[in-house]
C-alpha positions in Angstrom: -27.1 51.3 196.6 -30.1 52.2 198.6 -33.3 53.9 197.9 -32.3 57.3 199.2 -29.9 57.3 196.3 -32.4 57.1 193.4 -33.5 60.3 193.5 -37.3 59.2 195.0 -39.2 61.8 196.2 -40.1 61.8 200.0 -43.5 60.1 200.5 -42.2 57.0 198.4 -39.0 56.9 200.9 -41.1 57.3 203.7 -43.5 54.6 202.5 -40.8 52.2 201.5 -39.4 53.1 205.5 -43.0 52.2 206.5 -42.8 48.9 204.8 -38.7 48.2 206.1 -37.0 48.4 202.8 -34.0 50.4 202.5 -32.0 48.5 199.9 -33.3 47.9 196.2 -33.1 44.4 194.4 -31.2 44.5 190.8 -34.5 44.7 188.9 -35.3 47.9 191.0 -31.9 49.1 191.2 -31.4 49.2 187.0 -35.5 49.8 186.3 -36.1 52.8 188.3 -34.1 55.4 186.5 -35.0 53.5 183.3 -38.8 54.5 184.1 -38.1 58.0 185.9 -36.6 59.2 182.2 -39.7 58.2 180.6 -38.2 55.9 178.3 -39.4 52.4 177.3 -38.7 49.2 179.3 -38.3 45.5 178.7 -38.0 43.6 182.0 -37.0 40.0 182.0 -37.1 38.6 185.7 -38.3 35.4 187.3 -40.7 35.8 190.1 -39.4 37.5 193.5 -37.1 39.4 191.7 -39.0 42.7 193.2 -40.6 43.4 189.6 -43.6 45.0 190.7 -41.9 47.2 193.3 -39.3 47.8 189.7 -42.4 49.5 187.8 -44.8 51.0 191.1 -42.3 52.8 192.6 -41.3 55.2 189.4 -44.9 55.3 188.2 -46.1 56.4 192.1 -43.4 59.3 191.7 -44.5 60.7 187.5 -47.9 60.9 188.9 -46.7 62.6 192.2 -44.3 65.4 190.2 -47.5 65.6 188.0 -49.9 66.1 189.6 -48.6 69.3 191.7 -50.0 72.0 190.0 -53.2 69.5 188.6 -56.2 70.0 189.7 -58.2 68.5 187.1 -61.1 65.5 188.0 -59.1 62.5 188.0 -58.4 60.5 184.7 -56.7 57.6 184.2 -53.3 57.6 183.8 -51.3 54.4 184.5 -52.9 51.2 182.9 -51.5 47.8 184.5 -52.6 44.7 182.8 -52.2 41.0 184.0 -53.2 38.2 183.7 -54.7 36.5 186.5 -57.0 37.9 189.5 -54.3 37.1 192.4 -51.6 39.2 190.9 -53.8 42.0 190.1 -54.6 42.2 193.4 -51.3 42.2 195.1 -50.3 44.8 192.1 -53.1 46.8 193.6 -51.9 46.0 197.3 -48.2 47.1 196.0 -49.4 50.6 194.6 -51.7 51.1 198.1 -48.3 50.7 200.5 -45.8 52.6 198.2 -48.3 55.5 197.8 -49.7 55.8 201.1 -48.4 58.8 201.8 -49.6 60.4 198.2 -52.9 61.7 197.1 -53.0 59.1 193.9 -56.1 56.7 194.1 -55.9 53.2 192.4 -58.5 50.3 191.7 -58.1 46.9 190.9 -60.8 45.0 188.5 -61.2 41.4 187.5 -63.4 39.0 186.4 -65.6 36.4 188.5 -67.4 38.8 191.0 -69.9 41.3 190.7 -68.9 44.3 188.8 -71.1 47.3 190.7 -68.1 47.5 193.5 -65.6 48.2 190.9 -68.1 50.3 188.5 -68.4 53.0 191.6 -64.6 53.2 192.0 -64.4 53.7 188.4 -67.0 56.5 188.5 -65.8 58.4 191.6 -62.2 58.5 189.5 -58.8 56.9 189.4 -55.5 57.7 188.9 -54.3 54.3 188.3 -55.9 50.7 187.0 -55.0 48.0 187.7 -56.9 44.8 185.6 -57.5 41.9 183.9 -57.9 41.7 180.1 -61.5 40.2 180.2 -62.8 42.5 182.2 -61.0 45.4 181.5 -63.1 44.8 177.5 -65.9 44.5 179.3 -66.3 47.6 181.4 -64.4 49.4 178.5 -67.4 48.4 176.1 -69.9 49.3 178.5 -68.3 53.0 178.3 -67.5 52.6 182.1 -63.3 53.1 181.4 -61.8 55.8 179.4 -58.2 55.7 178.0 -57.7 58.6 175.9 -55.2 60.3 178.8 -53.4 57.5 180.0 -49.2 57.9 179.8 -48.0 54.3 180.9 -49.7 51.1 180.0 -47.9 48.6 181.9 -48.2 44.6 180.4 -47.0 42.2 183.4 -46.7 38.6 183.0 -46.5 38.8 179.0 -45.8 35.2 179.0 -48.2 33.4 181.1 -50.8 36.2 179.2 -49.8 34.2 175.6 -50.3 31.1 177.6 -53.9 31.9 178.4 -54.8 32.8 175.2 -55.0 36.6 175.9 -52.9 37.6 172.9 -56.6 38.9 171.0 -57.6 40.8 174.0 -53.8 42.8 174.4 -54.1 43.7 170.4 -57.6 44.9 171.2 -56.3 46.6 174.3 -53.5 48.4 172.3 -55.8 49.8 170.0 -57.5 51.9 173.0 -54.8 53.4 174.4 -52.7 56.3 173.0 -49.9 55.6 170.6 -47.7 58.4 172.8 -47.2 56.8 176.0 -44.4 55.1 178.0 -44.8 51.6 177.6 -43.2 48.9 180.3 -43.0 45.2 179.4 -42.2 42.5 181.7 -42.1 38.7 181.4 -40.4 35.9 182.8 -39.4 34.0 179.9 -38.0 35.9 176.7 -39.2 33.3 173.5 -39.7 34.9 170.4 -43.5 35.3 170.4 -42.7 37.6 173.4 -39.9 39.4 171.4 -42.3 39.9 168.9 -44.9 41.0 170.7 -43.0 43.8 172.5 -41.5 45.1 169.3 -45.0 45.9 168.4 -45.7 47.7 171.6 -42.0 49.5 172.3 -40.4 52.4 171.4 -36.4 52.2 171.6 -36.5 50.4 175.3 -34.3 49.5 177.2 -33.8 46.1 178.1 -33.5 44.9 181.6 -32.4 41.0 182.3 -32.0 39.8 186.1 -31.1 36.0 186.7 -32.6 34.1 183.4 -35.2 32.0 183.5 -32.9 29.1 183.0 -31.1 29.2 186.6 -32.5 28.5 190.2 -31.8 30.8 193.0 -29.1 29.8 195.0 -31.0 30.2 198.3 -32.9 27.5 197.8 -31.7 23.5 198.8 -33.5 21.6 196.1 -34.4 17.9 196.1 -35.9 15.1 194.8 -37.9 11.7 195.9 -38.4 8.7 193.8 -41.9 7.3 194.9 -44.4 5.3 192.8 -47.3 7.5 191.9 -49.5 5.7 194.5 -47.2 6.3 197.1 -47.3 9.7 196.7 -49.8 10.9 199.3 -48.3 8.9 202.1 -45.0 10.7 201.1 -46.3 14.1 201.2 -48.0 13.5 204.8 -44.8 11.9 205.6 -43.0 15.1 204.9 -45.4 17.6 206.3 -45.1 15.7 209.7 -41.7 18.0 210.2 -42.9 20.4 212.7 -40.6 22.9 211.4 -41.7 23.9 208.2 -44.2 26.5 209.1 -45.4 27.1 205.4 -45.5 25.0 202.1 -47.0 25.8 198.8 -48.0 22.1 197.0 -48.1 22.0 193.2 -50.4 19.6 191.3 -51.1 19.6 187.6 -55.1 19.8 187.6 -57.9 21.5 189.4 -59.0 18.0 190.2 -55.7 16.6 191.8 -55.3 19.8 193.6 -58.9 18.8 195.8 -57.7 15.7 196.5 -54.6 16.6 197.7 -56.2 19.5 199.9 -58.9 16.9 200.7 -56.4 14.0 201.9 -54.1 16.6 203.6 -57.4 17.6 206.0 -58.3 14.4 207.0 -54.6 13.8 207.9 -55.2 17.1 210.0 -53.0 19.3 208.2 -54.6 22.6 208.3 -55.0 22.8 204.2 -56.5 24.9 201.6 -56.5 24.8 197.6 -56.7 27.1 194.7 -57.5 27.3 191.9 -59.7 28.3 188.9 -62.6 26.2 189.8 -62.5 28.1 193.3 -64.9 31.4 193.8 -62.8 34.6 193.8 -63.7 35.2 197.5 -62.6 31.8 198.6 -59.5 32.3 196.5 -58.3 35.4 198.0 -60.0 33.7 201.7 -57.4 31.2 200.8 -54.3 33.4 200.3 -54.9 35.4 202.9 -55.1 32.8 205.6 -52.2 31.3 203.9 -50.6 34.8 204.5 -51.4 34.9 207.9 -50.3 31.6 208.2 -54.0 30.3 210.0 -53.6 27.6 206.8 -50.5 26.0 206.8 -50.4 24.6 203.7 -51.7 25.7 200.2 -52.1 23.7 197.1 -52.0 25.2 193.9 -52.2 24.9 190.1 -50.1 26.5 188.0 -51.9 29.5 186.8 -53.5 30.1 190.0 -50.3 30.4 192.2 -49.0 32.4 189.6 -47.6 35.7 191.1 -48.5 34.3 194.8 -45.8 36.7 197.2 -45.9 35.3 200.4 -43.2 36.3 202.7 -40.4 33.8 204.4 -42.0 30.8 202.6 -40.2 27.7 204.1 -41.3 25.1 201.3 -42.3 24.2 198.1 -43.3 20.5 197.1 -44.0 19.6 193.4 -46.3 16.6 194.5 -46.5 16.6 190.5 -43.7 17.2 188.4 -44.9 19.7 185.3 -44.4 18.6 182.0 -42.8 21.7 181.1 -39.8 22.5 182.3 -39.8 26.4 183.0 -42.8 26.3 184.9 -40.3 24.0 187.3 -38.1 27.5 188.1 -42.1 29.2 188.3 -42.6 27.1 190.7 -39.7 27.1 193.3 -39.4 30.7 192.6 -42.0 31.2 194.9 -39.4 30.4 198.1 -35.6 31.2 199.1 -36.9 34.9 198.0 -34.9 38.2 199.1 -32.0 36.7 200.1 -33.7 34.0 202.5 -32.8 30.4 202.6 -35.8 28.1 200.6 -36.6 24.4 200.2 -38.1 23.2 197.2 -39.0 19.3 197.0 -40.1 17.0 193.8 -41.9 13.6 193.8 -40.9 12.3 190.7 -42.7 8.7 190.0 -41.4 6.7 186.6 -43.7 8.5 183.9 -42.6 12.0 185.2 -38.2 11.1 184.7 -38.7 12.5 180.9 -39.7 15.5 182.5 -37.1 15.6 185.1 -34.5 15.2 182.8 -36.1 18.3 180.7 -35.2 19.8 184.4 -32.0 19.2 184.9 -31.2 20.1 181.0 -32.7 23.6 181.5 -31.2 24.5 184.7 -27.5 23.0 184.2 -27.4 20.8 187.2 -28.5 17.4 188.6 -31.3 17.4 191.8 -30.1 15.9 194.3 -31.9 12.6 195.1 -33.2 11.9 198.7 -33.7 8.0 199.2 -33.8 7.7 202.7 -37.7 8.0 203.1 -40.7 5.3 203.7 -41.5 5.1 200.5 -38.6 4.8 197.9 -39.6 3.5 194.4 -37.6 0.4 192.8 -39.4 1.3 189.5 -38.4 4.5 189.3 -34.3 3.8 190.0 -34.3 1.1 187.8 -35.5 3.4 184.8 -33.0 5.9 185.9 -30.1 3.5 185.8 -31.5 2.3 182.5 -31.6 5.8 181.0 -28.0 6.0 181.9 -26.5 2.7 181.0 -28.5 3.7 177.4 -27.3 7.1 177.4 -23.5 5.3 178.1 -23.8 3.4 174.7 -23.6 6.6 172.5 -21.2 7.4 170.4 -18.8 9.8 172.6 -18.2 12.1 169.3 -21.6 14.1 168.0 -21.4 16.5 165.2 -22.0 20.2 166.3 -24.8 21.7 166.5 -23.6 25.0 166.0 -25.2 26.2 169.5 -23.1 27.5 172.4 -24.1 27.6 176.3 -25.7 30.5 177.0 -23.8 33.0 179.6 -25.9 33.0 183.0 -24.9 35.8 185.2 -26.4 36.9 188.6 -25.7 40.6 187.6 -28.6 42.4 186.0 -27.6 43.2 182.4 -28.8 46.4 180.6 -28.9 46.5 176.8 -30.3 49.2 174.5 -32.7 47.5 172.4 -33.9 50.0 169.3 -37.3 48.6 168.1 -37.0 46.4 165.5 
């Protein structure tokens, strides 16, 4: 399958030419005729999957067709919502290289910076918007945004939007916008507050599923170290001393623990930067970009802030925390071994975090292998592994059923027809 063969009109092929694509992923490949017929979509897919490319692409082209004989001041038609400031801006950078040979005109809006800039664009006219909840009310209230023509409402990232406590906003959202509309739904994990969330919001969609959240990409060589919590810095210099990994993305659990990581990494003369919500929007997206550009070497990260970060050919991702919950692990190492290219994706794991690595290896069906041969290996942290086992031995070998099977994981995007319920 290639582009050519879904039916995309010319200035999309010859921006996605421009940008040296000529094959779509599975989410793409199923999505776009999905989209194209104007029916409703529910997109399952884990990060670097090619989601946003999935929705832009289809969208660029309604408002191209449209748009030939219109000649009407420009309204807004396409409403993308998401939940942090990062991926509404590389949303926004999406739609600007796929349309660059159209005359459709976009903005991006978020909280945490002056709002003038983004008041003018407003004003002078869009065809698309792309924003935060927060601010999106705001500027709304204000009488700044109008939504009585919009045709798509996009919500990206439904799941990590619940997580932030953004449910109140997207009810107060969906009030604003027409009840006739194609609506297109996308999230990386599928629990039932989601389920029920998009059966409020869809008409008879279609149901998209590509690699559940539950499985690791194959590209990418995972490990882990066993290293006493104190030990852990030394460890990370330790690996970052390998001259060739040219990129890594570091994960800590706070704000707090991400400064002193970045802080420790510097002095150590690592060339290192650290995001997070804390941060000033222009240092944040200073930050990405030099990480992009690869002037900064290494980037550490919370959660929420690395949330949606694309950054091409990423060699590695270290988990100098392990996270408590165990999906945000595949979040996480998601971000590498992307579009078919080999990834590395390394966890220090000290004795309080082996609850959550076995939560780990539960959800993704496999055991990490362990690296021992370091400075720094953790007698602690073995011996309550071996423990664990020898415990685990001692069970009774026969348990009653619990009437659950294994879930089917398949590599192959899945289509289902979904009426709303």
């Amino acid at each position: 399958m290639t582009f050519e063969q879904l039916n995309l009109v010319e200035p999309i092929l010859n921006a996605l030419k421009h940008e040296g694509y000529t094959t779509p992923t599975p989410i793409q490949e199923v999505s776009i005729p999905i989209i194209l017929k104007g029916t409703d979509l529910l997109g399952c897919a884990q990060t670097g999957t090619g989601k946003t490319a999935a929705f832009a692409i289809p969208i660029l082209q309604h408002l191209y067709i449209d748009k030939g004989s219109d000649r009407a001041p420009r309204k807004i038609k396409v409403l993308i919502v998401t939940p942090t400031r990062e991926l509404a801006i590389q949303i926004g950078e999406s739609f600007a290289a796929y349309g660059r040979f159209m005359d459709v005109r976009h903005t991006v809006i978020f909280g945490g910076v002056n709002q003038q800039s983004q008041v003018n664009a407003l004003k002078n006219g869009v065809d698309i918007l792309v924003a935060t909840p927060g601010r999106l009310l705001d500027l709304q209230t204000q009488g700044y945004i109008k939504l009585k023509d919009l045709t798509t409402f996009v919500l990206d990232e439904a799941d990590r939007m619940l997580d932030m406590g953004f449910i109140h906003d997207i009810n107060k959202i969906l009030k604003l916008i027409p009840a006739k509309r194609q609506t297109l739904f996308f999230s990386a994990t599928m629990p039932n507050p989601i389920r029920v969330l998009a059966n409020t919001m869809l008409t008879k969609p279609e149901e998209v599923s590509v690699t559940p959240v539950s499985t690791t990409a194959e590209t990418i060589q995972q490990e882990v170290y066993f290293v006493d919590a104190a030990n852990k810095r030394e460890l990370l210099v330790h690996v970052l001393q390998d001259k060739k990994i040219d990129t890594a993305l570091v994960f800590t659990r706070t704000k707090h623990g991400a400064d002193k990581v970045q802080r420790m990494l510097s002095k150590a003369k690592i060339q290192t930067e650290a995001i997070h919500g804390n941060k000033s929007q222009n240092a944040r997206q200073n930050a990405l970009r030099n990480f992009k550009d690869r002037t900064t070497r290494v980037l550490v990260a919370t959660d929420i802030a690395a949330r949606g970060i694309d950054i091409d050919a990423l060699n590695l991702v270290i988990n100098f925390e392990i996270p408590n919950i165990p999906e945000t692990y595949v979040h996480r190492i998601g971000r590498t071994g992307r579009a078919g290219l080999d990834g590395k994706a390394v966890s220090f794991c000290d004795v309080e975090e082996i609850p959550y690595l076995r939560d780990i290896h539960k959800l993704i069906g496999m055991q990490i292998p362990v690296v021992s041969d370091h400075p720094f290996p953790s007698s602690n942290v073995l011996t309550e592994v071996v423990d664990n086992k020898n415990r685990a031995k001692k069970k009774p070998t026969i348990q009653p059923s619990k009437g659950k099977r294994r879930p089917f994981v398949s590599n192959k995007p899945t289509l289902v027809k979904q009426p709303r319920a």
